[in-house]
ROGU-122884 format. One line per field, with one value per residue (C-alpha): y, x, z; residue number from 1; chain; residue in one letter. Coordinates in Angstrom, 3 decimals. Layout:
<recs>
Y: Y, ... $
X: X, ... $
Z: Z, ... $
n: NUM, ... $
chain: A, ... $
res: a, ... $
</recs>
This chain:
<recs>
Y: 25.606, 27.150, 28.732, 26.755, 28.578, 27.591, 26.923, 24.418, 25.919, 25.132, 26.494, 29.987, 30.028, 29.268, 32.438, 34.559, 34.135, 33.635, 30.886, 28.224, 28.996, 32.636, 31.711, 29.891, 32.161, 34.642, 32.674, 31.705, 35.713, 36.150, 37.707, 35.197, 32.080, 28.485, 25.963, 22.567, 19.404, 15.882, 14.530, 17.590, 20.017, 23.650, 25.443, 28.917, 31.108, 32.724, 36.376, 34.983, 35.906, 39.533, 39.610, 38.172, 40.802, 44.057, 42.347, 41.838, 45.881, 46.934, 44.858, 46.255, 50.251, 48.925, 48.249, 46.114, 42.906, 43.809, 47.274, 45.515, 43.060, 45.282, 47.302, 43.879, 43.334, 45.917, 45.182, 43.452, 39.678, 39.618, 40.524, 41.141, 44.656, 46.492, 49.645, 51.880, 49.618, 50.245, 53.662, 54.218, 52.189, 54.053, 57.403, 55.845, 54.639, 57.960, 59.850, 56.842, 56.837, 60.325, 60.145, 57.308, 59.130, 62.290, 59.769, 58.198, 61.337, 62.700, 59.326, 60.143, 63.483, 62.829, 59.313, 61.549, 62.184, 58.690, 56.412, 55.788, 58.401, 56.092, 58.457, 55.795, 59.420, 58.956, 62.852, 63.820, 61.363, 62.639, 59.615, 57.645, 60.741, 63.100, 66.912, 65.408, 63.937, 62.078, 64.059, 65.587, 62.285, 63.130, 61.802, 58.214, 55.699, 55.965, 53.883, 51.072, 49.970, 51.308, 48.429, 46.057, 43.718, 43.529 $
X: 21.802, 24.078, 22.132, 23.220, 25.971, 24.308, 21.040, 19.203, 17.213, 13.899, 15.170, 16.383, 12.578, 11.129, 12.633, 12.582, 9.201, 10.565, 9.801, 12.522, 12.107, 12.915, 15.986, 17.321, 16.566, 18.595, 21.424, 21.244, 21.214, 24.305, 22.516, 22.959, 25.269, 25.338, 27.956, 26.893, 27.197, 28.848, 24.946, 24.500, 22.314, 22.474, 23.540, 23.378, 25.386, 22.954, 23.328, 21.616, 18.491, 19.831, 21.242, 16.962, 15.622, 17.482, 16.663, 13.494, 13.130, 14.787, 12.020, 9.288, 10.447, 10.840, 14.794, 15.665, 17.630, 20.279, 20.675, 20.599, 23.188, 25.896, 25.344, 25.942, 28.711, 30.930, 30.420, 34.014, 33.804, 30.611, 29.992, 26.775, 24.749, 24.961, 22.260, 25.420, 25.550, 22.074, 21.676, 24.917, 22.439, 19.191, 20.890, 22.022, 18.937, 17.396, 17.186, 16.295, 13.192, 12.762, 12.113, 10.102, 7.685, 7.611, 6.772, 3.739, 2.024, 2.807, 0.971, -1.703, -2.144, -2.775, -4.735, -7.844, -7.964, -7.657, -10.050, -12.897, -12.970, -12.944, -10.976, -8.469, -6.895, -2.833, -2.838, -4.724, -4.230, -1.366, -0.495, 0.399, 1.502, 2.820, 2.966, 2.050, 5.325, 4.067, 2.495, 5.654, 6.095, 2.799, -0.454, -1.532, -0.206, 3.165, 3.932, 3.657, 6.551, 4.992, 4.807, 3.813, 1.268, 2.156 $
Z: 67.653, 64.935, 61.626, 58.000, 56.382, 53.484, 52.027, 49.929, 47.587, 48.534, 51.871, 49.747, 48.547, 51.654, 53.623, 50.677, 49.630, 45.915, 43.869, 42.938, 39.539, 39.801, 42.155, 39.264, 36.723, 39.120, 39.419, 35.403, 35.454, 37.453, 40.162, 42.618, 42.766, 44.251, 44.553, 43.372, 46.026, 45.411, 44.776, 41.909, 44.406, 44.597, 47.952, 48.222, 50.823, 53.207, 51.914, 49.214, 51.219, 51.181, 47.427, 46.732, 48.937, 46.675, 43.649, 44.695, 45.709, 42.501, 40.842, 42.556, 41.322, 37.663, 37.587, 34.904, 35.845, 33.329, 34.894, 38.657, 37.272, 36.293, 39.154, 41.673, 39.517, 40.839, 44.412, 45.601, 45.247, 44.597, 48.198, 49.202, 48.635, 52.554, 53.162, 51.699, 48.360, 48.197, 48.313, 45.547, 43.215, 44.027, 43.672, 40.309, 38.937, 40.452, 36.766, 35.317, 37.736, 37.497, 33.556, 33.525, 36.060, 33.526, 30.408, 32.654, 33.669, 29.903, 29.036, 31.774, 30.806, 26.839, 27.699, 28.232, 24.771, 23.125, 25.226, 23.267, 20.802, 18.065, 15.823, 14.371, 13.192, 12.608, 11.902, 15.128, 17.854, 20.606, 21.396, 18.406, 16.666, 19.069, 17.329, 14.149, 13.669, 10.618, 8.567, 7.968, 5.631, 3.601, 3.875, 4.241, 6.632, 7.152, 9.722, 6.799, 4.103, 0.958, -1.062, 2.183, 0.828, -2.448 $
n: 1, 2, 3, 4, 5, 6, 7, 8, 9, 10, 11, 12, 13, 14, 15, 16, 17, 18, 19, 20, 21, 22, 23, 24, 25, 26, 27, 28, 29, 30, 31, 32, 33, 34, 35, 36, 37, 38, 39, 40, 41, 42, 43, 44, 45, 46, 47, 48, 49, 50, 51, 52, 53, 54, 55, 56, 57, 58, 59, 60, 61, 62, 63, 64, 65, 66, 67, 68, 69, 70, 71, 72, 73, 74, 75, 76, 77, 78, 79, 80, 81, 82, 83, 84, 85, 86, 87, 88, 89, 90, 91, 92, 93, 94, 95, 96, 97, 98, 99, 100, 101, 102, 103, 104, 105, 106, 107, 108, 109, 110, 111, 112, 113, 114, 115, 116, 117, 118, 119, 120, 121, 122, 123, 124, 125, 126, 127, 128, 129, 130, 131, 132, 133, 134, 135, 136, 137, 138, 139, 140, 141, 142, 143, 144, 145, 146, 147, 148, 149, 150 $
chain: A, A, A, A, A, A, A, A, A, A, A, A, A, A, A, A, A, A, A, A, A, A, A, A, A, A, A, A, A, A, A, A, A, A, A, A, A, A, A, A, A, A, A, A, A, A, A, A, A, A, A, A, A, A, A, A, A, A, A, A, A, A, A, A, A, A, A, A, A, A, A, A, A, A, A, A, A, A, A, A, A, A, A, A, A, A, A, A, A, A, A, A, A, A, A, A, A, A, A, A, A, A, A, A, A, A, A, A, A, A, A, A, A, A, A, A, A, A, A, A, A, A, A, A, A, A, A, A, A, A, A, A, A, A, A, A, A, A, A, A, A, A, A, A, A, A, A, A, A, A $
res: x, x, x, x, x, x, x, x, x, x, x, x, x, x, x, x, x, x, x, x, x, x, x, x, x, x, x, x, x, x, x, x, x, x, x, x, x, x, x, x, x, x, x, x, x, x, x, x, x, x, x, x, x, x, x, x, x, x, x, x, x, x, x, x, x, x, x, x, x, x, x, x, x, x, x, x, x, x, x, x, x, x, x, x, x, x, x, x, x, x, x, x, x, x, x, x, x, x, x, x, x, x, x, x, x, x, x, x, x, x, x, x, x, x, x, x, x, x, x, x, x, x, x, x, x, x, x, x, x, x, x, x, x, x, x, x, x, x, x, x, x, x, x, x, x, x, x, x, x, x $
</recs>
């Protein structure tokens, strides 16, 4: 028995493991794309289930959609992402990775300090005032307009 060339939706969700909703926020995203039959429903080519699956692993290692998106957009015709695609857009998004690990073990590292010290101190805390930025802008709060609640 021959496989669909296509697939239903609820069939795309099925083998994909994604909800329906997210497959047509996808496709509203330009990620993925459907034709439309005579009776109105969506049918999706079967690489669809491969185009889910790298969106899906970009997801899951913090790529944003937008980023994802214009990456998939300069595959020819829209064809779909092969293991050689893949790694071009993970080599990419590498530095991008790379700097968001260094902010989140920055942000581990000073953490220590903030939980529950109760300081509520703008000129002292490392986190929302890293190197005493503000106080460069004089005392008080300045992360406030001046005349807010006036």
């Amino acid at each position: 028995m021959a496989l669909p060339s296509e697939l239903s939706v609820g069939q795309l969700a099925r083998r994909s493991g994604v909800a329906v909703s997210a497959l047509h926020f996808y496709e509203a995203s330009g990620l993925i794309q459907s034709r439309r039959t005579p009776g109105n429903q969506r049918r999706y080519p079967r690489d669809a289930l491969r185009r889910v699956a790298v969106i899906r692993a970009a997801q899951r290692v913090g790529i944003p959609l937008a980023t994802l998106a214009e990456a998939l957009a300069t595959l020819p015709d829209g064809r779909t992402p092969t293991r050689a695609d893949w790694a071009r857009m993970s080599r990419r998004w590498r530095g991008e990775l790379d700097q968001r690990i260094e902010q989140m073990i920055k942000l581990r590292d000073t953490l220590d300090d903030c939980i529950g010290c109760g300081c509520v101190s703008m000129k002292r805390c490392r986190l929302a005032n890293p190197a005493d930025a503000l106080a460069e802008r004089g005392q008080g709060a300045q992360r406030w307009p001046r005349d807010a609640g006036r």
